[in-house]
N, C-alpha and C positions, 0 to 999 in steps of 0.2 A: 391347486396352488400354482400360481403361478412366479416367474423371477424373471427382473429385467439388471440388464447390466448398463452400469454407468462408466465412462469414460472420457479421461479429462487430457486434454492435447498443450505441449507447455513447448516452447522453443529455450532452448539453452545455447548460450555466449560463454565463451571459457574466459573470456574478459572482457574489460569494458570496449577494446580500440573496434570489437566487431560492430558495436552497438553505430546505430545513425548520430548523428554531430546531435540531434536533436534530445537525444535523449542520453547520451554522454551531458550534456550539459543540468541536464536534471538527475543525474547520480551526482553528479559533482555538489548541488546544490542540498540532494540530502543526504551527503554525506557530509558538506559544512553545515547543515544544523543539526544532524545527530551529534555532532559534538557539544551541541548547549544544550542537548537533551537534560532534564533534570531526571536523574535516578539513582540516589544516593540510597535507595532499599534496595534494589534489585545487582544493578552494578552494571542494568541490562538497557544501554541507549539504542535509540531505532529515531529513525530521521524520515521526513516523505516531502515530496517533492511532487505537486499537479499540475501539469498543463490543460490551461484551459484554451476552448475551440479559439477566446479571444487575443490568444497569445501571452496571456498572462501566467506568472507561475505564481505559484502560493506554496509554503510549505508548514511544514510543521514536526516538534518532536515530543518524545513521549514527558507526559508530565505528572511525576508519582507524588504520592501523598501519604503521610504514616498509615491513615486510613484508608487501605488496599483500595476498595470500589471510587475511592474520589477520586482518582485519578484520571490519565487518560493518555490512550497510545495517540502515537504520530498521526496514523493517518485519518484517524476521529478528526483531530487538529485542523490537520491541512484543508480535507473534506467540507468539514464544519465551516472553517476559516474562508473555504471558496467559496461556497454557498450563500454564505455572511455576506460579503462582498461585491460577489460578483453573480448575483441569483438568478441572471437568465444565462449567463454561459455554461458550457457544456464540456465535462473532463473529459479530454481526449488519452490521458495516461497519467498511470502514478508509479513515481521510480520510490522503495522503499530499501532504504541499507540499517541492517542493525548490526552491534558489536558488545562483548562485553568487556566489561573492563577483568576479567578474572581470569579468561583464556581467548584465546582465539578461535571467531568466529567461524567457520570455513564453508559451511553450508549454509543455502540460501533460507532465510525466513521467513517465510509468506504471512500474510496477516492472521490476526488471530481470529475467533469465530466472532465477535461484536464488531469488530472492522469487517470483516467480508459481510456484514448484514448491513450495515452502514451503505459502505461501497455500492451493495445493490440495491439500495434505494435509492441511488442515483442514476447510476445504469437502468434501471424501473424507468424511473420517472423521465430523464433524458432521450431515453427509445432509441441509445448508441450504445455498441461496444467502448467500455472500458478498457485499455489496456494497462494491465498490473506489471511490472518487472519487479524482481525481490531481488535480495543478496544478502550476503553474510559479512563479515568485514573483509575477506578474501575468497576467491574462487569461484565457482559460477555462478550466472545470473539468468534467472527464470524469466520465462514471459509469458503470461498467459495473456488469450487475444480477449477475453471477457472475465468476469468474475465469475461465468454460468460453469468455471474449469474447476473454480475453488469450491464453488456452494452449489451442487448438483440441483441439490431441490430445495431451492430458494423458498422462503416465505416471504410472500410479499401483501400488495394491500386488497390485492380480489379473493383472497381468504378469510378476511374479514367479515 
């Protein structure tokens, strides 16, 4: 038998003013559209924000449905929505803020496991580091330099 260890390296900002102009202006972004999040089930909005290599942003928020699986997080959205759009540019980072409406948020929230599979089918396919930032509605903000921090052993398309 053998055991290997895995290890995942995140940088942490106790606020936004440490963050680059660049990416202060993409929390800013999805944190105004987490607020037209639709989640009138959950009570749980989350907002995302892509910079693309083209200098484009795209965003998007989570959009719930009575029937659980129909719905769909932010950053499916956003992701989805660049790719839609703009299919030969290349995501350079995705700012992601979520919040409830029933307490306050304080810890950051990384995406859930169908966004980090998403995510790295881009990172895949694009052959660049993603860069992730998360947050909570207050307090620190993570930043992983790839998705390879969140999803150790990725499933992708040479397993097929």
């Amino acid at each position: 038998m053998n055991k290997i260890t895995i290890t995942s390296q995140f940088t942490v900002y106790s606020n936004s003013n440490e963050l680059s102009e660049e990416t202060q202006k993409l929390l800013e972004k999805a944190i105004e559209i987490r607020r037209k999040a639709y989640a009138p089930y959950s009570k749980f909005k989350v907002g995302a924000a892509v910079l693309l290599d083209n200098g484009e942003i795209v965003v998007g928020s989570n959009q719930e449905n009575a029937a659980y699986p129909s719905g769909l997080c932010a950053e499916r959205v956003a992701i989805f929505q660049a790719g839609s759009i703009y299919p030969s540019a290349k995501i350079k980072s995705i700012v992601i803020s979520a919040a409830s409406e029933q307490n306050t948020t304080k810890t950051p929230i990384p995406p859930c496991g169908a966004c980090r599979q998403s995510i790295a089918e881009y990172e895949i396919r694009q052959n660049t580091n993603i860069e992730i930032y998360f947050t909570g509605e207050m307090g620190d903000i993570y930043k992983s330099d790839s998705l390879k921090n969140l999803l150790p052993l990725l499933f992708n398309k040479n397993m097929l």
